[in-house]
C-alpha positions in Angstrom: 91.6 91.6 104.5 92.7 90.5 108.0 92.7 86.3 108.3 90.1 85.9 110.5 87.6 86.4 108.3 85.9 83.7 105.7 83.7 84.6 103.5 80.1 82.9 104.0 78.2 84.6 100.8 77.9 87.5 98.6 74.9 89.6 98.0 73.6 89.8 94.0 71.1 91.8 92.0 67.8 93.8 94.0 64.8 91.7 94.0 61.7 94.1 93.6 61.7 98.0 94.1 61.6 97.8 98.1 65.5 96.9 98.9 65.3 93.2 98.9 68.3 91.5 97.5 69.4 88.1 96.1 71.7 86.3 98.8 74.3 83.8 97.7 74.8 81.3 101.0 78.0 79.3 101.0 77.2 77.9 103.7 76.0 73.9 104.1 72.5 74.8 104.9 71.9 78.4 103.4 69.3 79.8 105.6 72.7 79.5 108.2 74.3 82.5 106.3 72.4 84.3 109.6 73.2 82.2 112.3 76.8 83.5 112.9 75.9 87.0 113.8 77.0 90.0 112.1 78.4 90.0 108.5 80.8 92.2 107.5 82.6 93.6 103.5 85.8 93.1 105.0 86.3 97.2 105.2 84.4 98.2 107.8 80.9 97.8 106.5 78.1 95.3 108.8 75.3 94.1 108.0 72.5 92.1 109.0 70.6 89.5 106.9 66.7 88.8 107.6 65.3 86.2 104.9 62.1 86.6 103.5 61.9 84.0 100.7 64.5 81.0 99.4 67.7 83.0 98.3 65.7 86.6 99.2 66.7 89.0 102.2 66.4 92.0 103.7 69.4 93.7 104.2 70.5 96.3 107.1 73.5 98.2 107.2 74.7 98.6 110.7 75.6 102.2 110.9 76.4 103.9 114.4 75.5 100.7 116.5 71.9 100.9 114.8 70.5 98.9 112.3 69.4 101.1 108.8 67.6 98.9 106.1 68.2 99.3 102.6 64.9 100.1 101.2 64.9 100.6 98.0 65.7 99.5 94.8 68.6 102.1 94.0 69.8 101.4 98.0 70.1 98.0 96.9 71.9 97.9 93.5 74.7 99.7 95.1 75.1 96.5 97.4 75.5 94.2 94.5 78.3 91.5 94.6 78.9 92.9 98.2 80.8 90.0 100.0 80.1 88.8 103.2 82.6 88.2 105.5 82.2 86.6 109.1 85.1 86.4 112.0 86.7 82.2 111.9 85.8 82.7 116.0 82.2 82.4 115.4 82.5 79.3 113.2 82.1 75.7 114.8 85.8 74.1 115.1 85.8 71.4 112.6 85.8 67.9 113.4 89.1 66.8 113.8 89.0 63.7 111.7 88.1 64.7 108.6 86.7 68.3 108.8 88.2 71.7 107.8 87.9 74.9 105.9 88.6 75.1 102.4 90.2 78.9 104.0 92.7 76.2 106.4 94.3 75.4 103.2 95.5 78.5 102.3 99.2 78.4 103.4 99.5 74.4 103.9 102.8 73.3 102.3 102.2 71.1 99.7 104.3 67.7 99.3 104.8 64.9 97.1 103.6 60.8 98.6 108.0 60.5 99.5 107.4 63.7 101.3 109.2 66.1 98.7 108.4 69.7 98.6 106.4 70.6 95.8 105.5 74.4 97.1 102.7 75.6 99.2 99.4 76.2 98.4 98.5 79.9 98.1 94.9 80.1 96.7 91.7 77.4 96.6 89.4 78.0 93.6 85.6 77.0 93.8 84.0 78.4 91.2 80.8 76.3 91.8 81.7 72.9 89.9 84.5 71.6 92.1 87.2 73.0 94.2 90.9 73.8 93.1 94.5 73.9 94.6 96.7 76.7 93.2 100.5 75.8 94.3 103.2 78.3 94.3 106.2 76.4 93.7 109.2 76.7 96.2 111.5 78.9 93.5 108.9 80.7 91.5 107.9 80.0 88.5 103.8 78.7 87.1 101.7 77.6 89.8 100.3 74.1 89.6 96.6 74.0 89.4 94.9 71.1 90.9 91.6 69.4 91.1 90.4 69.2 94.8 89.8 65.6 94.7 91.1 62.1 96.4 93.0 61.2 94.0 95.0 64.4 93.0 94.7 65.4 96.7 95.0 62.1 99.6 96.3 63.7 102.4 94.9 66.6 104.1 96.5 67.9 107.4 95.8 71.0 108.3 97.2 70.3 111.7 100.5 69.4 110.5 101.0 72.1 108.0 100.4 70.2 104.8 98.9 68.6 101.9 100.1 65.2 100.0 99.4 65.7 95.9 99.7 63.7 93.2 99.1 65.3 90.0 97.2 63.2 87.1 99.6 62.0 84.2 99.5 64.8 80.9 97.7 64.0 78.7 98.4 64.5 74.7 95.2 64.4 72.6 96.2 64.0 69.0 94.4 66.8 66.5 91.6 65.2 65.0 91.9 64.2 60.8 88.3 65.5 60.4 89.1 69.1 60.7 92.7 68.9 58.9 92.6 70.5 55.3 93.0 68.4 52.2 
């Protein structure tokens, strides 16, 4: 998939028997899933989004320069966990202070507080309950996983190429005496 695309949603299971679909916004305010023009699948696919209820839309596939809905129920299972793509042009610029893309990351080396290469991070994880670094070391080897907070994570600079991390301390939980055997 080219770079210039982020991925604002993903489209889940039919809703009803006349092509509606379930609509997963990642966007701050869902309803803006729409707002930046035409979505794409990242292969060629667009569609449009028309919502008609919280987390409900009407989907139409943009084939030939003309808009098709999808309407039915089989139309519409074959769109299921269909990924919606929009181009980075059509997004607001972040505010340069302290705004960016989790995509921006993607890239960013990845340094230690002395300033010491620790790799470069190669994929962000959000799976809902809290973002995620993944960082390639510089030699190969296991990625570090990381926690996307302030304290595993101070620094953010996107505009210099990198990201200050301090991993949290290992820690060794003992195996409990209640479920040893006698």
């Amino acid at each position: 998939m080219p770079d210039n695309r982020i991925q604002l949603g993903v489209i889940g299971r039919p809703h009803g028997v006349r092509g509606l679909v379930h609509v997963t916004s990642h966007t701050a305010n869902p309803a803006d899933l729409t707002a930046y023009g035409l979505l794409s699948n990242g292969s060629g696919r667009h569609f449009l989004l028309r919502w008609k209820g919280n987390g409900i839309a009407e989907v139409s596939e943009l084939i030939g320069g003309t808009p098709v809905k999808i309407a039915d129920r089989t139309a519409a299972e074959k769109l299921t966990n269909v990924r919606l793509f929009i181009d980075r042009a059509a997004l607001p610029a972040p505010d340069a202070s302290d705004e960016f893309y989790l995509a921006d990351l993607i890239g960013l080396r990845a340094e230690d507080k002395d300033g010491g290469r620790i790799g470069t991070v190669t994929i962000v994880h959000d799976y809902g309950a809290g973002a995620s670094l993944e960082i390639e070391p510089p030699n190969g080897g296991e990625p570090l996983i990381l926690p996307f907070t302030k304290a595993c994570v101070p620094v953010v600079d996107p505009v210099g190429g990198r990201v200050v991390v301090t991993p949290p301390d290992e820690v060794v939980v003992a195996p409990s005496k209640e479920g040893a055997a006698a």
